[in-house]
N, C-alpha and C positions, 0 to 999 in steps of 0.2 A: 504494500500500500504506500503512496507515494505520501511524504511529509512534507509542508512548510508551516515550518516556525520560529520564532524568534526566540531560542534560550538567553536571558539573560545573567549575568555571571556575577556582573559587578556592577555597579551604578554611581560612586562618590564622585567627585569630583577634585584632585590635588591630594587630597588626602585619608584613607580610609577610615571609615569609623565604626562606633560598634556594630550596627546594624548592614552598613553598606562597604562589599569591597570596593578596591581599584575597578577601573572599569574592566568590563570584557562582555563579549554579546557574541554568540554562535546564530550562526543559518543556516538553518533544515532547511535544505532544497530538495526536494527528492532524495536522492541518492547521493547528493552531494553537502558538504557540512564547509563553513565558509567564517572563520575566526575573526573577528574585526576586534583590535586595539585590547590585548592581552594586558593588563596591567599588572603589578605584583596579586601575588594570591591566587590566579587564574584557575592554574593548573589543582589546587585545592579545591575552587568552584568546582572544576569541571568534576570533580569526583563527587563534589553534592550533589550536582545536578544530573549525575547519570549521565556526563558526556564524555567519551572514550576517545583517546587519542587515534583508534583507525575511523573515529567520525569525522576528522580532519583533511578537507583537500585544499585550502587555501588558508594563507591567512592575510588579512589587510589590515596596515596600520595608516591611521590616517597622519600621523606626525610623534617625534621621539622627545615629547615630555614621556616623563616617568612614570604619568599614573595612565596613561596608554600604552607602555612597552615593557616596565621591569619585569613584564611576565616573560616575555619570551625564552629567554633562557631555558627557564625550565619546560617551557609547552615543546620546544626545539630537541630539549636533551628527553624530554619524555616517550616522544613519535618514534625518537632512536631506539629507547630502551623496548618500547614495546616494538621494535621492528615493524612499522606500521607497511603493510604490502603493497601501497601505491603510491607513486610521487604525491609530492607534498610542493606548492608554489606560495612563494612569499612576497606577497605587491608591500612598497613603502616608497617614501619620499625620496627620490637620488639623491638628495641635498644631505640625508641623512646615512652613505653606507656606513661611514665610519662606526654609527652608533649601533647599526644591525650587525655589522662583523664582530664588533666589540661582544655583542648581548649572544650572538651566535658560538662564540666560544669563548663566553665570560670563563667556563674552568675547563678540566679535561674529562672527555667521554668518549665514546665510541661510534664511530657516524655507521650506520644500517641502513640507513634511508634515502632515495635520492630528493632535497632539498632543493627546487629550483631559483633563483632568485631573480625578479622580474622589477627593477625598479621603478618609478614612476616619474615621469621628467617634464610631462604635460599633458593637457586636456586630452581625454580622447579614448578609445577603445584595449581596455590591458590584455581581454581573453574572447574569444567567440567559439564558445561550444554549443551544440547540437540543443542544450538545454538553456543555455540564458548567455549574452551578452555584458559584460562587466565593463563599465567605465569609471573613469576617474576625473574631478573635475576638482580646480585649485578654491581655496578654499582662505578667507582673510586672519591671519592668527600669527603673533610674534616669531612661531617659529615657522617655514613652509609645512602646510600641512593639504591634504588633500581629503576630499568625500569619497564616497565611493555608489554606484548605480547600475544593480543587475536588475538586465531588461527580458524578458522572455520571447520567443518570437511569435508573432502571432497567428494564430492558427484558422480554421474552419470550423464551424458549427453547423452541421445539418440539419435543416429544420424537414421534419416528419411529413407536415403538412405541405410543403411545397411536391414531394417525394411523392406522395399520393394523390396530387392534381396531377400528377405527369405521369402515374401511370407504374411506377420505378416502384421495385421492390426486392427482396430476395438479393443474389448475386450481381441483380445490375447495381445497386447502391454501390458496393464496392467498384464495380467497371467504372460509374461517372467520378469516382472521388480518385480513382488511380489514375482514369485516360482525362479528365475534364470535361468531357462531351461523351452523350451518346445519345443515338439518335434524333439527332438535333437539337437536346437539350444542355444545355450547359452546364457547369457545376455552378458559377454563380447564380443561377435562377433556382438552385434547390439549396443554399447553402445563405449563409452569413460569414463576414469575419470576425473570429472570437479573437480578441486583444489579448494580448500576452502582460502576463502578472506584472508588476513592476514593484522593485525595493529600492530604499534609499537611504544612507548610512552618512549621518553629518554632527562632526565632532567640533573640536573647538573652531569655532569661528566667527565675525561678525557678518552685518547682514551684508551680502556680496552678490555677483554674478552666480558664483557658483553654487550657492544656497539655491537660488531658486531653480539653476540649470536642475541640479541634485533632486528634486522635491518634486517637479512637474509630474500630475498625473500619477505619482505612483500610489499604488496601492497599500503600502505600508512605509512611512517616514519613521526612520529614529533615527530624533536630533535634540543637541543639547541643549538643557536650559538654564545654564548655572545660576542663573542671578531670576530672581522676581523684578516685575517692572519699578517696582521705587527703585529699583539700585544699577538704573538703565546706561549711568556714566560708568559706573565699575564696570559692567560686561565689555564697552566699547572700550574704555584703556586696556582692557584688559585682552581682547580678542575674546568676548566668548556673543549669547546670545542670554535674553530674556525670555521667559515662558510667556507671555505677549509677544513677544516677534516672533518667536519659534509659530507660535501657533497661528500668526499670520501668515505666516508663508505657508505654512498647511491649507490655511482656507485657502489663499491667490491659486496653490496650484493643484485644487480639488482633490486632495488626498483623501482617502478612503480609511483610515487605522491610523494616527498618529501615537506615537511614543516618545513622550518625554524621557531624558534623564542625566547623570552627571553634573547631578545638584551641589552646590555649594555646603559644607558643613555649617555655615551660619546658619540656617535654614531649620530649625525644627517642627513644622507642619507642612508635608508634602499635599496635603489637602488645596492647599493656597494655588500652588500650581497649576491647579484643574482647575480651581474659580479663575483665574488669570487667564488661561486659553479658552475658557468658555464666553471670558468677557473680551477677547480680541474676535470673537464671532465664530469661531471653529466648533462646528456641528457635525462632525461626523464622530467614527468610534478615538476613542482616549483612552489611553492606559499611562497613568504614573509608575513607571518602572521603580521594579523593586526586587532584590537578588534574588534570584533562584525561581521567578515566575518568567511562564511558556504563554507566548504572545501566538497564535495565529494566525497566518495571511489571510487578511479576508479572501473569501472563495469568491470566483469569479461571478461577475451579475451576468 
């Protein structure tokens, strides 16, 4: 049975606390399992949450602060230890190898695994496989940091009712969707196009191009909201976003499931949050992320 969802790992922001680790967020794609911003403690999550280093086939960091990367080391030295059976690709900043080689063999261990390293240097497409298209888009924050946005391709929808105005049934349904025609019917006269899912993964940043490039249309946004709107100068000096901007940019670019998180430790009422995006107008589904709960993709309409 095919899975998408969003494991979340970790959710603080800069600094862990009791309740919340370092960041980290897995994606259940089908068959594929997709690492975004490993922070210290990760590898610990991943064993609360039931998530197994051969569920592992990419990982993306979106930029090398600390509470986005000091995981690596161990999620890296882990894939090795458990000999995980398939390549394993790792998208990050270029601006950043130093700090990935550094984290890559912060000590000594055993490499088992082939490790690809795919860095990230501009906007634009990092992978196109069979199942989803992955991009990467630059993103406004002190240190270069990138988003990330897998696209699904879009498929066919057969509608029933068209199939039985025309007659079609049995083995020719298969003939018109493999040839495109048959006897003089078409495949788009019995068919619709079904849109392909869309995710979007946006870390520290202010509000930019690439946020909204990021956010367009997808079906599931998780993006940060470190600061509440009174504290709308700190997010900007600081490179992050407000839970009021965050969640305008959800409504502007009709998201379907938004996800807060990578809150601020000032912050003791994550409640606040949701009233904030509810009063920037954002009406669709909201989840206030919180360690170790499983988001689902909305299914398709």
């Amino acid at each position: 049975m095919s899975v998408r969802e969003l494991v979340v790992l970790g959710t603080a922001s800069q600094v862990p606390t009791r309740h919340r680790n370092h960041n980290g967020y897995l994606l259940r794609w089908d068959g594929q399992g997709i690492l975004f911003d490993p922070g210290e403690g990760t590898q610990r999550q991943m064993l609360r949450a039931g998530v197994a280093a051969h569920d592992l086939h990419r990982i993306c960091v979106t930029h090398f602060h600390g509470d986005h990367s000091l995981g690596l080391a161990g999620v890296i030295q882990r894939i090795n230890l458990d000999q995980v059976p398939h390549p394993v690709t790792a998208h990050y900043p270029a601006s950043g190898q130093r700090f990935f080689e550094r984290l890559r063999y912060a000590t000594a261990y055993r490499e088992t695994v082939k490790l690809t390293e795919s860095p990230v240097a501009a906007d634009g497409p990092l992978a196109v496989t069979e199942a989803y298209t992955l991009d990467a888009y630059r993103l406004s924050h002190p240190v270069e940091s990138y988003g990330y946005r897998l696209t699904e391709p879009d498929g066919r929808r057969i509608l029933p009712g068209k199939l039985a105005a025309h007659g079609i049934k049995g083995p020719d349904v298969g003939r018109i969707q493999r040839d495109g025609v048959l006897d003089g019917v078409t495949l788009d006269e019995v068919s619709e196009i079904r849109r392909g899912q869309r995710f979007a993964f946006v870390m520290d940043t202010r509000l930019c191009d690439g946020v909204h490039a990021l956010a367009e249309g997808a079906d599931m946004l998780v993006i940060e909201s470190t600061f509440l709107d009174e504290d709308v100068r700190l997010a900007t000096d600081h490179g992050h976003l407000t839970a009021g901007q965050a969640a305008s940019v959800a409504r502007d670019a009709g998201v379907r499931h938004l996800v807060l998180t990578h809150f601020s430790q000032r912050y003791s009422d994550p409640a606040e949050f949701e009233r904030q995006a509810r009063a920037a107008g954002f009406d669709g589904e909201l989840s206030i992320a919180q360690d170790l709960m499983r988001v689902p993709v909305p299914k398709r309409t």
